[in-house]
C-alpha positions as CSV (number, residue, x, y, z in Angstrom):
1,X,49.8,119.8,106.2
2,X,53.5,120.7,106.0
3,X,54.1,124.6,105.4
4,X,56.1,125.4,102.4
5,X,59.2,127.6,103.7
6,X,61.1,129.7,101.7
7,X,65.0,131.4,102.0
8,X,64.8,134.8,101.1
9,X,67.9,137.3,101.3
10,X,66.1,140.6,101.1
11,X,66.8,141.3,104.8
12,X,70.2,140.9,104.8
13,X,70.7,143.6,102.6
14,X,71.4,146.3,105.2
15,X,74.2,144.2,107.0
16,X,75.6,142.7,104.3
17,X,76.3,145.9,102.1
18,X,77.8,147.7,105.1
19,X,80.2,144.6,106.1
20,X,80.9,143.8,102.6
21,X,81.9,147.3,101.6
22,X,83.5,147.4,105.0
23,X,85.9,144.5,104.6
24,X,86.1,145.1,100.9
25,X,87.6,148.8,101.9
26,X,89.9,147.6,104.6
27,X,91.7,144.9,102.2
28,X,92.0,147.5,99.7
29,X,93.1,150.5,101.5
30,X,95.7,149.3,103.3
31,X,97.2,146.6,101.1
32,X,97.5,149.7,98.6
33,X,99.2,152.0,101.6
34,X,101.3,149.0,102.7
35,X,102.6,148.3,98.9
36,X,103.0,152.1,98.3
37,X,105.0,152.8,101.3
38,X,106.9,149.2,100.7
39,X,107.7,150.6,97.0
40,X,109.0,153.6,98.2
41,X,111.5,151.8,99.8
42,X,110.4,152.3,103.4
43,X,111.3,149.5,106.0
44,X,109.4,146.8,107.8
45,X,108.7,149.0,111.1
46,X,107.7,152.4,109.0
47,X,105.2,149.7,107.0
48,X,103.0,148.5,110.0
49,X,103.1,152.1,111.7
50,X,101.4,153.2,108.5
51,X,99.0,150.6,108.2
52,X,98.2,150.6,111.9
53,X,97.5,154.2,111.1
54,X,95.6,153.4,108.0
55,X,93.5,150.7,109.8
56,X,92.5,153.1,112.4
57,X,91.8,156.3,110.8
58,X,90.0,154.2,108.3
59,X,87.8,152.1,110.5
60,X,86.5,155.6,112.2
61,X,85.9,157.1,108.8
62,X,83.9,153.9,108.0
63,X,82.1,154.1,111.0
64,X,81.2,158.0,111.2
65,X,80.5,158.2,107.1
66,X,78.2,155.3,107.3
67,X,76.5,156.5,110.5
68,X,75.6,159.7,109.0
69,X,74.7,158.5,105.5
70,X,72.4,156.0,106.9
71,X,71.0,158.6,109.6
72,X,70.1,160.7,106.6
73,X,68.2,157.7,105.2
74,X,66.6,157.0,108.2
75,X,65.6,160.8,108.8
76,X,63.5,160.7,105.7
77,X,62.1,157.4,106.0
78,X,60.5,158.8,109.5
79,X,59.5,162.7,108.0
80,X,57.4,160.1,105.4
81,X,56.4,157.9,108.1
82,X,55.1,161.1,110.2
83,X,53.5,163.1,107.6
84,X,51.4,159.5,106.2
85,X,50.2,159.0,109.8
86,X,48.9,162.5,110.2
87,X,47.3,161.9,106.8
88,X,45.3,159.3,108.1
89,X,44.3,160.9,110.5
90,X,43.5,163.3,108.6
91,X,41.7,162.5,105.5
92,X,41.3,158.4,105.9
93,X,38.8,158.2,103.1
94,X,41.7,159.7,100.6
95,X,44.4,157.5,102.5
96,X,42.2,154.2,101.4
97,X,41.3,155.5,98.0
98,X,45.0,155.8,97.1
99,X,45.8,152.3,98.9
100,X,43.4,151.1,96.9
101,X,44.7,152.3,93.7
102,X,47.9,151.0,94.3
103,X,46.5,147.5,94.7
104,X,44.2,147.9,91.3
105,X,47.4,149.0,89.5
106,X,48.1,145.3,91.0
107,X,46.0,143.2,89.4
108,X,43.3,143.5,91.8
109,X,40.0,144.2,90.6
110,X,38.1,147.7,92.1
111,X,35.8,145.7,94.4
112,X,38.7,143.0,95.7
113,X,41.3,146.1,95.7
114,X,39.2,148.2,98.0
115,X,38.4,145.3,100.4
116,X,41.9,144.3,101.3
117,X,42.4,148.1,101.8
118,X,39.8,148.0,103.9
119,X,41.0,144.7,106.0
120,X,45.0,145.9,105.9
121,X,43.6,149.5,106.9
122,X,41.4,147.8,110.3
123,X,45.1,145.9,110.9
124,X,47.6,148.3,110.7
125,X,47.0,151.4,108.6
126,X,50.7,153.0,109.0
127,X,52.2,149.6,108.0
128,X,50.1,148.9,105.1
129,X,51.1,152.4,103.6
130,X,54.3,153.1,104.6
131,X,55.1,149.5,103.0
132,X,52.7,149.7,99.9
133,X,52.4,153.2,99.2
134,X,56.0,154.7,100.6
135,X,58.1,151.4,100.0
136,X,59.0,151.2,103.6
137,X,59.3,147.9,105.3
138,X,61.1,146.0,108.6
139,X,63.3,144.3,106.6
140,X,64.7,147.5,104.7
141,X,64.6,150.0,107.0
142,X,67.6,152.1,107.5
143,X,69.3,151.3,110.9
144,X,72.4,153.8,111.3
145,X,74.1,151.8,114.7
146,X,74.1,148.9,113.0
147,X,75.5,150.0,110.0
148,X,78.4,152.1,110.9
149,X,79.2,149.1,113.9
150,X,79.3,146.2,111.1
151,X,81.7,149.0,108.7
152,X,83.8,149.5,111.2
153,X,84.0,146.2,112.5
154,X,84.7,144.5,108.9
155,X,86.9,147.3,108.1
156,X,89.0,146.5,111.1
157,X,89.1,142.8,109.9
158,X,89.8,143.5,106.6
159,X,92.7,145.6,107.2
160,X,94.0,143.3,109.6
161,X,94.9,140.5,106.6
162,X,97.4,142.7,105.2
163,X,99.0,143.7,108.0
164,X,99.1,140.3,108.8
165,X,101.5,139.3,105.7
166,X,103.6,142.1,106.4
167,X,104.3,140.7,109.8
168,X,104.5,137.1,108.1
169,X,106.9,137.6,104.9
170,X,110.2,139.3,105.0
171,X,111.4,142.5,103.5
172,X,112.7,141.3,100.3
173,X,109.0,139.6,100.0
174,X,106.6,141.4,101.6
175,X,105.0,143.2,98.5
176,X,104.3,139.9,96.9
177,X,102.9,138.7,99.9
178,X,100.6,141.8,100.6
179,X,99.8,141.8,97.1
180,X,99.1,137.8,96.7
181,X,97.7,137.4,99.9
182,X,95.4,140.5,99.7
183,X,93.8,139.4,96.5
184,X,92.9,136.0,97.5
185,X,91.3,137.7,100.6
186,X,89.3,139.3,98.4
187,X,88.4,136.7,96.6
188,X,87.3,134.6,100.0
189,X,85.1,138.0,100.5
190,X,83.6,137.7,97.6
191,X,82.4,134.0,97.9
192,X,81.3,134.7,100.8
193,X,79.4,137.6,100.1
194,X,77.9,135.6,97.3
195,X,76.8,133.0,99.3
196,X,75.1,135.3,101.7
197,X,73.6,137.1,99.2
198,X,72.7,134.1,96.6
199,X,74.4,135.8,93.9
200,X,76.7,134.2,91.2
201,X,80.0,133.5,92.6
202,X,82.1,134.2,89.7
203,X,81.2,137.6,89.2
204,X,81.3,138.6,92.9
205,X,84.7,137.0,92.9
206,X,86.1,138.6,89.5
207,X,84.3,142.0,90.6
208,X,86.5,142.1,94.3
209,X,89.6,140.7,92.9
210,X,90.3,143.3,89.9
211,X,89.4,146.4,91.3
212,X,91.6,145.3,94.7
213,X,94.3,144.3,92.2
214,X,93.7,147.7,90.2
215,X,94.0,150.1,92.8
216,X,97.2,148.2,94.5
217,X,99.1,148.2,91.6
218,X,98.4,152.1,90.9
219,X,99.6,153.0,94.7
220,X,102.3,150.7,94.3
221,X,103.3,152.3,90.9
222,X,103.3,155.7,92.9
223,X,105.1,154.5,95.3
224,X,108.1,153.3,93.1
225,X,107.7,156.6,91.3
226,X,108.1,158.8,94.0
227,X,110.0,156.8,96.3
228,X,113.4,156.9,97.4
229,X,114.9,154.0,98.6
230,X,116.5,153.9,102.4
């Protein structure tokens, strides 16, 4: 008898938020702080040092900022975790009763509901609770190394595309080139991140690509505003 597999996404939700919004934030950021500065009228050497800067200070801010939000998630995920295990150790016959309600609010009939309480219960008590009654599973748990690793990382590589152009186009170019070459970065990103995620690809595409193109036109617009021209 062949086993029916299925692909399911659900897992890759913790990786693939962090590098999304990662890469996502490094595109963004520094194509708008390389256009700004080029706007202003600053030179070729003046850009990169900026966007050097930009790429570093952002990856660590990434890194730290997703570190701790996630630690905070994680934190409370293991007070619930703590406090349900000494709860069945505590009161087990209240424990089961409430699994069991949660599976009759299921579908499950009383008798049925309290037997696969029962069964799950004998298996693994702290798993069946902290993934039926507290919503806590292996696949969504909050991993904080992980996380602030793949922002960094994809921040890194996302700011690296624009810096790239500047390096590529000349002076008289180089804001059409950021600007050109940042949003079809972006729109790679998107694809991509809609193929990872099985999500339409339009609408992760159009999503990226106008709020990149939004905020790079506002820095650049405050750039030519305020900028005075070497």
């Amino acid at each position: 008898m062949r086993r029916h597999r299925e692909r399911h996404r659900t897992q890759r939700t913790g990786w693939l938020r962090a590098a999304v919004l990662g890469a996502n934030d490094g595109i963004v950021s520094t194509a708008s702080l390389v256009l700004g500065v080029a706007a202003a009228g600053a030179s070729t050497q003046a850009i990169l040092v900026a966007g050097v800067a930009g790429l570093m200070a952002g990856a660590m801010s990434m890194a730290a900022g997703e570190y701790v939000s996630v630690s905070s998630q994680s934190d409370t995920e293991r007070a619930d975790l703590d406090r349900e295990s000494k709860e069945l150790t505590s009161n087990p016959e209240a424990e089961h009763a409430e699994l069991t309600a949660i599976y009759v609010q299921r579908g499950l009939d009383d008798a049925l509901a309290s037997k696969v309480a029962t069964q799950l219960t004998k298996h693994d008590a702290l798993g069946a609770h902290s993934r039926d009654e507290l919503g806590i599973s292996e696949a969504l748990t909050a991993r904080p190394v992980q996380a602030a690793m793949a922002s960094a990382a994809t921040f890194a590589a996302g700011a690296a595309m624009p810096l790239a152009m500047v390096l590529v186009f000349p002076s008289a170019t180089v804001m059409w080139g950021v600007g050109i070459g940042s949003l079809l970065f972006l729109a790679i990103l998107g694809f991509l991140a809609a193929r990872a995620g099985g999500s339409p690809i339009f609408v992760s595409v159009a999503r990226v690509t106008f709020w990149g193109a939004l905020a790079m036109a506002i820095t650049a617009g405050v750039g030519a505003l305020f900028g005075v021209s070497a």
